[in-house]
GULO-820197 format. One record per residue (C-alpha): x, y, z; residue number from 0. Coordinates in steps of 0.02 Angstrom, whole numbers, plus 50000, padded with zeros to 5 digits. Each point is the difference from the previous one (the first is absolute). Last residue first. Layout:
BEGIN
(r (X Y Z) NUM)
...
***
This chain:
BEGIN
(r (57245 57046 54593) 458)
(r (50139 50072 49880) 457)
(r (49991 49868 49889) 456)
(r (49818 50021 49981) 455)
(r (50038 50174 49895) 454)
(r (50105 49904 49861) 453)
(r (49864 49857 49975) 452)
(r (49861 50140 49971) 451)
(r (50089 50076 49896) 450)
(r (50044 49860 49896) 449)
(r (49819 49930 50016) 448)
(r (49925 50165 49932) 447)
(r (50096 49984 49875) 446)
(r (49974 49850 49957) 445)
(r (49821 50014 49985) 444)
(r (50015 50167 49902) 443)
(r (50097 49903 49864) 442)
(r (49873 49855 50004) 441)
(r (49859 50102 49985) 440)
(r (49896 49830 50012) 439)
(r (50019 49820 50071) 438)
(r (49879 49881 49970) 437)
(r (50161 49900 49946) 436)
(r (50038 49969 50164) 435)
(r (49855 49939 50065) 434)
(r (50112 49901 50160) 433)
(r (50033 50159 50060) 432)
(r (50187 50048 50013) 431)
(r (50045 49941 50180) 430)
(r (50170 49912 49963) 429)
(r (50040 50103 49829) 428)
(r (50000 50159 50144) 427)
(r (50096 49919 50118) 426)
(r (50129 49934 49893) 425)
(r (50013 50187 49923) 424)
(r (50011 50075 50148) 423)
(r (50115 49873 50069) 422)
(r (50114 50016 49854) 421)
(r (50029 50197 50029) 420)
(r (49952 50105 49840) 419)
(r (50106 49960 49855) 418)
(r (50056 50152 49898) 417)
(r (50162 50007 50129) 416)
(r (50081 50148 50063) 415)
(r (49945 49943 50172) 414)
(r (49883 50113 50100) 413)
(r (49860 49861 50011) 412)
(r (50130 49888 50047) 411)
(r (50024 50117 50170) 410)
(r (49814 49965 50052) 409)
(r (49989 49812 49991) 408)
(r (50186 49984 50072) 407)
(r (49963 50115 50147) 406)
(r (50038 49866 50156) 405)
(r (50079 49868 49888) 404)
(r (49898 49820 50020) 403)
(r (49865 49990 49874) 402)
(r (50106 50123 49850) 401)
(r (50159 49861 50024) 400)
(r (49886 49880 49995) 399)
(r (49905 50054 49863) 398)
(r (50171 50051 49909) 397)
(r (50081 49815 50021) 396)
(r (49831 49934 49932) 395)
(r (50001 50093 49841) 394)
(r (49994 49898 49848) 393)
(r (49891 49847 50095) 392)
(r (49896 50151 50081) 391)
(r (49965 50085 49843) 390)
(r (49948 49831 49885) 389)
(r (49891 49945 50172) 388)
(r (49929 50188 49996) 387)
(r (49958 50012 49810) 386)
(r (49919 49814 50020) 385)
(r (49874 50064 50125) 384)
(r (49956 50143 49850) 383)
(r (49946 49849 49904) 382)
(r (49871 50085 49873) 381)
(r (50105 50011 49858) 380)
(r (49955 50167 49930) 379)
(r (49951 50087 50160) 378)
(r (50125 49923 50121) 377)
(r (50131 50032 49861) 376)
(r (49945 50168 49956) 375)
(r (50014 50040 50208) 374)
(r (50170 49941 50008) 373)
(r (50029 50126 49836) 372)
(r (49930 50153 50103) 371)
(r (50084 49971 50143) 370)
(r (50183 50015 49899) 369)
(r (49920 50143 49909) 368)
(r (49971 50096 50156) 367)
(r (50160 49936 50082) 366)
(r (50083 50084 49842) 365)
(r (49905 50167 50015) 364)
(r (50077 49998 50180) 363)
(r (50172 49966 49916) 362)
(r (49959 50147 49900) 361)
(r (49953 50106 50164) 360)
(r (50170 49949 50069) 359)
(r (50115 50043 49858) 358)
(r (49926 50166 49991) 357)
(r (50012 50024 50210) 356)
(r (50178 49926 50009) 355)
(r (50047 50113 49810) 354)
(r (49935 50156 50103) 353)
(r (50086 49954 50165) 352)
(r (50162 49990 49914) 351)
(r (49980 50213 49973) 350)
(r (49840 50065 50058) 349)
(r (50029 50196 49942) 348)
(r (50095 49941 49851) 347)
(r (49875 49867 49933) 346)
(r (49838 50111 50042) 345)
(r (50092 50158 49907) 344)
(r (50009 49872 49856) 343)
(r (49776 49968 50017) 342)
(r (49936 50015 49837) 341)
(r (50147 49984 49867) 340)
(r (50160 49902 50065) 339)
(r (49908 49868 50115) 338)
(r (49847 50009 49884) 337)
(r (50069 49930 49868) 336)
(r (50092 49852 50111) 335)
(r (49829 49983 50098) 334)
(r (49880 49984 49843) 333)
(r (50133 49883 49926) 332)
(r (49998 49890 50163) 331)
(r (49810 50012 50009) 330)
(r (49964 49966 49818) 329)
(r (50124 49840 49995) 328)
(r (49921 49921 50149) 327)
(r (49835 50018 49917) 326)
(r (50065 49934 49848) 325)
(r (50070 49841 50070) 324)
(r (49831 49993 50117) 323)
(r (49867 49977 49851) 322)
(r (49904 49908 50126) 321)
(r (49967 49837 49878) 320)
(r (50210 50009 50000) 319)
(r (49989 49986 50190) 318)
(r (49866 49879 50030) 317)
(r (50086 49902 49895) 316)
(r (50119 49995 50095) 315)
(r (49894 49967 50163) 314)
(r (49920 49857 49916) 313)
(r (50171 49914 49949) 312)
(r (50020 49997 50200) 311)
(r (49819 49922 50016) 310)
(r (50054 49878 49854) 309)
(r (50136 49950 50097) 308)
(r (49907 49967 50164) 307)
(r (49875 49895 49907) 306)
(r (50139 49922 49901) 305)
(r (50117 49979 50167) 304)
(r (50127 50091 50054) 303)
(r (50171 49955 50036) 302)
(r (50080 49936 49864) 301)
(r (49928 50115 49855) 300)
(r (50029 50132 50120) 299)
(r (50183 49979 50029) 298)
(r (50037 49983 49813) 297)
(r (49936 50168 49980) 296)
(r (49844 50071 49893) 295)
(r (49998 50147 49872) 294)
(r (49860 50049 49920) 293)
(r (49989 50101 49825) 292)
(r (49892 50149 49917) 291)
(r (49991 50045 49838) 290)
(r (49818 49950 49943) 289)
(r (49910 50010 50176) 288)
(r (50088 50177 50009) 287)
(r (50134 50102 50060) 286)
(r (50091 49885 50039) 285)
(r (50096 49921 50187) 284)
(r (49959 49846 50104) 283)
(r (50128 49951 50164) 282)
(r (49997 49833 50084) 281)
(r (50082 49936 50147) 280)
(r (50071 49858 50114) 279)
(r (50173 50013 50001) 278)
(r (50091 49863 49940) 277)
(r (50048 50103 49854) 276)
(r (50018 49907 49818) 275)
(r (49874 50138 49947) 274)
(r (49861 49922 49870) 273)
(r (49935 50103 49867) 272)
(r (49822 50007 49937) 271)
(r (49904 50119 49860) 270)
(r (49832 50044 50058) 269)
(r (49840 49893 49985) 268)
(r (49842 50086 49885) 267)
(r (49910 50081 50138) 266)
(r (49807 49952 50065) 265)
(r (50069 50021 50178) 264)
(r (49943 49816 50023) 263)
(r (50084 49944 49848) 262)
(r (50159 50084 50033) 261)
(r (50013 49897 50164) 260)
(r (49974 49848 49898) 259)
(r (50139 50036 49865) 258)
(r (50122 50044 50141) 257)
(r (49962 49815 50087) 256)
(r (49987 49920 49828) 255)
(r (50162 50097 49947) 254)
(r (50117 49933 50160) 253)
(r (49945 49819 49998) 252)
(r (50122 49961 50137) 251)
(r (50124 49882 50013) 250)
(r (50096 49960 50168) 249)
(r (50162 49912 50019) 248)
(r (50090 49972 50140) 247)
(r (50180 49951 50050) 246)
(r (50097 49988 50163) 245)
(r (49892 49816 50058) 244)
(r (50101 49936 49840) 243)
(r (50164 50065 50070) 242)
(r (50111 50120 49960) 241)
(r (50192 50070 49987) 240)
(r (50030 50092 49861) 239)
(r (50168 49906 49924) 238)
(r (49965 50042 49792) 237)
(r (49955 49822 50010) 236)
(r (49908 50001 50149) 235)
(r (49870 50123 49911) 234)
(r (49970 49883 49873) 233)
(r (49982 49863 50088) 232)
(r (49891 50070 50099) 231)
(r (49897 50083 49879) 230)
(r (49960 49819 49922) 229)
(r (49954 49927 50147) 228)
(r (49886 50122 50033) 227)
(r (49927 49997 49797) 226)
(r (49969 49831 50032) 225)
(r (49909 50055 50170) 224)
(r (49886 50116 49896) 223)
(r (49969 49882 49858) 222)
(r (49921 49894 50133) 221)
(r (49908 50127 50068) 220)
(r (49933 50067 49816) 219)
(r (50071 50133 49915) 218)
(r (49951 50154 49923) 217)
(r (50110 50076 49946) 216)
(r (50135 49892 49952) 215)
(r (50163 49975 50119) 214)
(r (50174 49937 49941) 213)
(r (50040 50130 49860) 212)
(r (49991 50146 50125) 211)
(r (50095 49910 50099) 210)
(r (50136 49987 49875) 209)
(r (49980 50155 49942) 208)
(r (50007 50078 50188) 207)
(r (50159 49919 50046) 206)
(r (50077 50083 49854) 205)
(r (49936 50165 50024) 204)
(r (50063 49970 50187) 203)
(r (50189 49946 49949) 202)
(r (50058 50186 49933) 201)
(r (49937 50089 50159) 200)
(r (50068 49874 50114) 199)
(r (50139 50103 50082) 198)
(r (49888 50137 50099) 197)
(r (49822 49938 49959) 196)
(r (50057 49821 50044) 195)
(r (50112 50023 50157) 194)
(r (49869 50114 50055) 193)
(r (49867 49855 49993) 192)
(r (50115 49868 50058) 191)
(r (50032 50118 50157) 190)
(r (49840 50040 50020) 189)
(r (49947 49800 50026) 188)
(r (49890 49918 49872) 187)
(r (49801 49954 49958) 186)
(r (49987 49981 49819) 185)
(r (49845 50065 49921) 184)
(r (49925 49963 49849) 183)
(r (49869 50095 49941) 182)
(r (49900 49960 49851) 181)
(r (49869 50114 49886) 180)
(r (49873 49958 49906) 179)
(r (49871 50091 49875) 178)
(r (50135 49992 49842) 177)
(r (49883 50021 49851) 176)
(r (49868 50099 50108) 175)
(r (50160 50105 50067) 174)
(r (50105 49970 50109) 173)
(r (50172 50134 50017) 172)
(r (50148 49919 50067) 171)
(r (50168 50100 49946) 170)
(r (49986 50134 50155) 169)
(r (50024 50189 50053) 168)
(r (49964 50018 49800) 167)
(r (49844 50004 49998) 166)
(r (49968 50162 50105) 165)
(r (50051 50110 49857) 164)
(r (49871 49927 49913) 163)
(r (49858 50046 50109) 162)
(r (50102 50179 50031) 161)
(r (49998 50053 49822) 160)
(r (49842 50146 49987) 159)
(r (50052 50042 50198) 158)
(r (50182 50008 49953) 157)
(r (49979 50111 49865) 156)
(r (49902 50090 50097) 155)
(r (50121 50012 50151) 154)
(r (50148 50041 49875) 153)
(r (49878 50123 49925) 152)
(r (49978 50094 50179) 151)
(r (50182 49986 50054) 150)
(r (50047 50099 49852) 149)
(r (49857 50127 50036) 148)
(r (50084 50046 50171) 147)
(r (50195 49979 49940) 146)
(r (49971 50135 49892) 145)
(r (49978 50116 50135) 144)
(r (50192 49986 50072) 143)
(r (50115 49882 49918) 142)
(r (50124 49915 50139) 141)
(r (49890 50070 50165) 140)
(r (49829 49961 49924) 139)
(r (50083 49823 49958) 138)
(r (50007 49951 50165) 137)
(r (49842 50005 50034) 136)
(r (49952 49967 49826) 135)
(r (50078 49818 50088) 134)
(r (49902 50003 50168) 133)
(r (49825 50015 49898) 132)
(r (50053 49887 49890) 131)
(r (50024 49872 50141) 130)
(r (49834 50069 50077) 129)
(r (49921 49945 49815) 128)
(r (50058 49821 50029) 127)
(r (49995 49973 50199) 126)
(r (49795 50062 49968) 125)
(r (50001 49823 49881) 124)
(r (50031 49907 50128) 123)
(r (50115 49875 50057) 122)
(r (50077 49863 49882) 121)
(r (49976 50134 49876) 120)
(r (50153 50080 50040) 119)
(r (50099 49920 50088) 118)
(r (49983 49850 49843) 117)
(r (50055 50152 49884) 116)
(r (50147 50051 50095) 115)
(r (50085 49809 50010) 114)
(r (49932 49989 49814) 113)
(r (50116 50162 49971) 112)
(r (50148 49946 50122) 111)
(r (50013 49821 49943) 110)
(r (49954 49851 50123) 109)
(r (49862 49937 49919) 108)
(r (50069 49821 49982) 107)
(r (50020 49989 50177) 106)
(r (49886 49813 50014) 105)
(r (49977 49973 49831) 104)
(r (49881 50033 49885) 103)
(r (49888 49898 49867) 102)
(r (49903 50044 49835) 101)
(r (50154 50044 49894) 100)
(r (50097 49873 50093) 99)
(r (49872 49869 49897) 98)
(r (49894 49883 50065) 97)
(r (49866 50120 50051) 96)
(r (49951 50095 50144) 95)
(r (50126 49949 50141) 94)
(r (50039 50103 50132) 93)
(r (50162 49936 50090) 92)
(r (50020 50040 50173) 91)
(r (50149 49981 50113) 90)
(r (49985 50012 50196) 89)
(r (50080 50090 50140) 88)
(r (49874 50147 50014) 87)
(r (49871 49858 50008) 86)
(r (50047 49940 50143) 85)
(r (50030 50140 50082) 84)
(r (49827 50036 49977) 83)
(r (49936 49856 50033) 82)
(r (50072 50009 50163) 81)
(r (49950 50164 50026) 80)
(r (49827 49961 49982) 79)
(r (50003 49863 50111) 78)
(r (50065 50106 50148) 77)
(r (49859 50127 49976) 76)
(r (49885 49873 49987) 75)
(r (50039 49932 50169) 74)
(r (50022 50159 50068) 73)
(r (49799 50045 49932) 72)
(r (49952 49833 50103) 71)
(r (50091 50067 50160) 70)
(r (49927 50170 49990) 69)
(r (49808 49923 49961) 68)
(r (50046 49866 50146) 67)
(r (50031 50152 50129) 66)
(r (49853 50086 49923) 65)
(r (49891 49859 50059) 64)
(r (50115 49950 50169) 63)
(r (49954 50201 50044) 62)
(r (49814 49996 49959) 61)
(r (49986 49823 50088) 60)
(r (49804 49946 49938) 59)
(r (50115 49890 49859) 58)
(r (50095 49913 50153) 57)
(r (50135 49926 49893) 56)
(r (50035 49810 50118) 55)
(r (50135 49963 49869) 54)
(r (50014 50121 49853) 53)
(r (50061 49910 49831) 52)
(r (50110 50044 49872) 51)
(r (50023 49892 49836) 50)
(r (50134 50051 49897) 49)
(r (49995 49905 49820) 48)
(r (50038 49854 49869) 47)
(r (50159 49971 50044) 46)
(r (49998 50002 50177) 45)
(r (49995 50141 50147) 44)
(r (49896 49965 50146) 43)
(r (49960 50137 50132) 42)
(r (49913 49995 50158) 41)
(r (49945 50140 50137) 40)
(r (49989 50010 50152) 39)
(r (49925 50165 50046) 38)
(r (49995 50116 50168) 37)
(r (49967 50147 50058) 36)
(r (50048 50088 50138) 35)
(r (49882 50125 50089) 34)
(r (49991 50161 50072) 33)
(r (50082 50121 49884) 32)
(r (50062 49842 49874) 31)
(r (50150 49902 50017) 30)
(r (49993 49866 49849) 29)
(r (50036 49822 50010) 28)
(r (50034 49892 49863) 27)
(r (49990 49824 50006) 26)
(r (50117 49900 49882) 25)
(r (49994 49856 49879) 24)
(r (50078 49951 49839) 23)
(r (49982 49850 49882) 22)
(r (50151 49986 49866) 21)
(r (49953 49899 49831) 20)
(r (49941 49833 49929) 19)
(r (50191 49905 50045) 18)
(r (49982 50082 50191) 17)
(r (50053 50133 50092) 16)
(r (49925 50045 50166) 15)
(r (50034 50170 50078) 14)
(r (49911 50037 50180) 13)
(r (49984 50162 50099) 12)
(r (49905 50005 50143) 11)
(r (50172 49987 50114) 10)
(r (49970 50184 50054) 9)
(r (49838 50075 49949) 8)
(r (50055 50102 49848) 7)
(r (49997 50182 49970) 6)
(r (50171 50033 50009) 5)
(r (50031 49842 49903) 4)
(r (50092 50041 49860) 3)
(r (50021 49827 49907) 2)
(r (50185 49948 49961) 1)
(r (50068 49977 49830) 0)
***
């Protein structure tokens, strides 16, 4: 592939590839109002990591300074979607016993219902009750009034049943008498990967139980390379192509981590499911301490660390301590019974811009809560700083995306999402004070920060 090199002082540009990795050099140079500027800069890709370095970086150079910052946040950038990619085209196993019963494989959730149900509370629990909102929607039109207080028990029935509901988007659920949990990951190509899901289906539950039975949790590093060597031969005898550097395995004390964070909130620990999703997420739903469950992803127990982790765990909880399942559930019933009793002549004299404006101000509520929960994790936990690294490792390609796009910051505000924009929230964890659990009025403080945060994106 060949370099662009618009920007590029001709013939500066120098590829060296070597057995320890690829070096790369290049100065950039920049047209500016009345001056150029200029940067060489150096890259070396191995194994281990990408180094960049800044030759002759005046740091009293405004202009070669935020030149560097661009070039650095590129770099990342690029990185990012490499491992992206990468892991888009891999298989993982989750392991949480010996037995299938305990273990998942890589597409095993691929059924309509759990597909729905891993949506679902893979995102947030305001996607939930605006789903039902969007259904008695529909329903209005197919069974008139009755449709309104139909909607309304299904939601409570689902609020009262939601933390077991959301057990079964996976099979690997720790618990003090099963604390660990393994990933094994198998680094592939998409087209092995389709090939798999698409005429595999049938050969996948069997390449999972015998993984499955080839790696303990724990495991020590020796056991760990045994259990390589065992993978690969089973894997290349069911003809998936690998090789040893193509497989990983991570194990996590899953419980100890949740049972720590529950500690600190003073909280009996919720019930735990792990997503096979490479996505790095977590979701928490209950209406109480006592019926109340966590969901983490695969992607997250590989790419965070504990401290990061437990930050992450912090934020659920934060949610479920908040009560926010039931207040997301009073606001959508309040506006569905209200919709057809208080303010109808509202709905017809506003049209599709009433359901826009209703739909917005709950997603505003949402942000609220969102803030709110970051803020019981700084508070509870007392590592706001590792809030922010957890947020920026999940969403890099959105802070660079919301760093560089003229309006990004202000237009993500406006998004029918309960998340507020990532840099506000990176930000925010970034520069929490250091005292954070002298915090008060937590509610109040967050939203005042919300608001706050929303109105500075216009400056």
């Amino acid at each position: 592939m060949n370099p662009n090199l618009r920007f590029t002082e001709p013939g500066s540009y120098r590829r060296i590839t070597s057995s320890s990795g690829v070096e790369l050099s290049w100065k950039i140079v920049l047209p500016e109002i009345s001056t150029t500027v200029a940067l060489s800069t150096h890259v070396s890709i191995s194994p281990a990591a990408v180094e960049l370095y800044f030759d002759e970086l005046d740091k009293s150079n405004v202009a070669q300074t935020n030149l560097s910052s661009r070039i650095i946040d590129d770099i990342q950038s690029v990185v990012w979607s490499y491992f992206q990619h990468t892991k888009l085209s891999s298989l993982y196993f989750v392991v949480g016993g010996n037995t299938d019963e305990h273990s998942e494989a890589p597409g095993q959730q691929k059924s309509v219902p759990k597909t729905i149900l891993k949506r679902l509370f893979s995102g947030n629990a305001t996607n939930v009750f605006l789903t039902f909102l969007f259904i008695s929607f529909i329903l209005f039109f197919l069974i008139g009034p009755l449709a309104i207080f139909m909607m309304i028990i299904f939601q409570l029935i689902y609020l009262v049943f939601s933390d077991r509901i959301a057990l079964n988007i996976g099979n690997v659920r720790p618990t003090a008498e099963r604390p660990f949990v393994t990933i094994v990951s198998v680094r592939s190509t998409p087209d092995t990967v389709k090939a798999l899901y698409s005429h595999g289906r049938k050969m996948l539950p069997q390449i999972r139980d015998e993984v499955t039975r080839s790696v303990g949790v724990p495991m020590t590093m020796a056991a760990r390379e045994s259990a390589k060597a065992t993978i690969l031969k089973i894997l290349t005898t069911y003809g998936v192509e690998a090789r040893m550097n193509d497989i990983e395995i991570k194990t996590r004390n899953v419980y100890a981590l949740v049972e720590t964070v529950s500690a600190k909130f003073k909280r009996a620990p919720p019930k735990i499911v792990i997503a096979n999703s490479v996505v790095s997420n977590a979701a928490a739903t209950g209406i109480s301490t006592n019926h109340s469950s966590i969901m983490i992803t695969a992607g997250s127990l590989e790419d965070l660390n504990d401290v990061e982790l437990e930050a992450v765990i912090g934020h659920e909880l934060g949610h479920i301590k908040g009560h926010d399942p039931v207040i997301l559930f009073a606001i959508t019933s309040f506006e569905f019974i209200g919709r057809f009793y208080l303010w109808y002549p509202l709905l017809l004299y506003l049209g599709i811009l009433y359901f826009i404006l209703a739909f917005g101000a709950i997603f505003a509520v949402g942000k609220v809560l969102e803030t709110r929960a970051d803020t019981e994790s700084a508070v509870m936990l007392g590592y706001p700083k590792a809030m922010a690294s957890a947020l920026t490792k999940i969403g890099l390609r959105q802070l660079y995306h919301e760093k560089y796009s003229p309006g990004a910051k202000t237009l993500d505000w406006f998004q029918f999402d309960p998340h507020p924009p990532i840099y506000f929230r990176v930000m925010r964890m970034s520069n929490f004070p250091t005292d954070a659990r002298q915090t008060k009025h937590i509610t109040l403080v967050s939203i005042r920060d919300a608001v706050v945060g929303f109105l500075s994106s216009f400056a």
